[in-house]
N, C-alpha and C positions, 0 to 999 in steps of 0.2 A: 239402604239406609245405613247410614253412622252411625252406632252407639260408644259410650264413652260414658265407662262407668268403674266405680270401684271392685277391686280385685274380689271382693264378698260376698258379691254380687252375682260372682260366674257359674255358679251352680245354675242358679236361676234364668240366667239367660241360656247357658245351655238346653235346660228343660225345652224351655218356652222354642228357642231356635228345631228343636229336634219333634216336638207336640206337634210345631203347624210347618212342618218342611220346608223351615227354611233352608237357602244356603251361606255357606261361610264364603267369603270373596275373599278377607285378608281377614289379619286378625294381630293382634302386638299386645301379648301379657306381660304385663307390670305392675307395678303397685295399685296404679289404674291402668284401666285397659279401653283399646278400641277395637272395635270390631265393623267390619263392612258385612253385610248381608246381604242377599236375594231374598223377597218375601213375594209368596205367590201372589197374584192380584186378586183370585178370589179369596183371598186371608186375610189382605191388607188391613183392615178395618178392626178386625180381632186381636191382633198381632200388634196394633197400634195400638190399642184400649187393655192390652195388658202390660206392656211396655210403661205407660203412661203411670200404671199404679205404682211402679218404682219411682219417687222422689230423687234417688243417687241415679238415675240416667240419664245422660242425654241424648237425645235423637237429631240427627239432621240428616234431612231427606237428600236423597243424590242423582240427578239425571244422568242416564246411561244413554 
C-alpha cells in the first residue's frame, strides 16, 4: 500500500506500521510524505480500518 500523508502525521503511522509488522518498501519525507508498505495479509483488515481513522491519509492499494 501507498500512503501519502502529512508530515504530522508520521509518529502515527510509524506506531501503527511497527504494532502490526508491517514493512517499509520506500519511503520520501517532506512536508508531505509517501510511504510504500508490506502489510501482513492476516492484518490487512486491521491495518486498513486504522488507517482509514486518519482523515490527512491517503491509501492506494498496489499489486506486487
Amino acid at each position: 500500500y501507498r500512503l501519502q500523508f502529512d508530515y504530522t502525521a508520521m509518529n502515527e503511522i510509524m506506531t501503527l506500521v511497527k504494532q502490526y509488522n508491517c514493512s517499509i518498501r520506500q519511503q520520501e519525507i517532506q512536508l508531505f510524505c509517501s510511504m510504500t508498505i508490506g502489510v501482513p495479509i492476516n492484518r490487512t483488515e486491521a491495518v486498513l480500518n486504522r488507517l482509514k481513522d486518519h482523515r490527512s491519509i491517503d491509501i492506494v492499494r498496489i499489486m506486487c
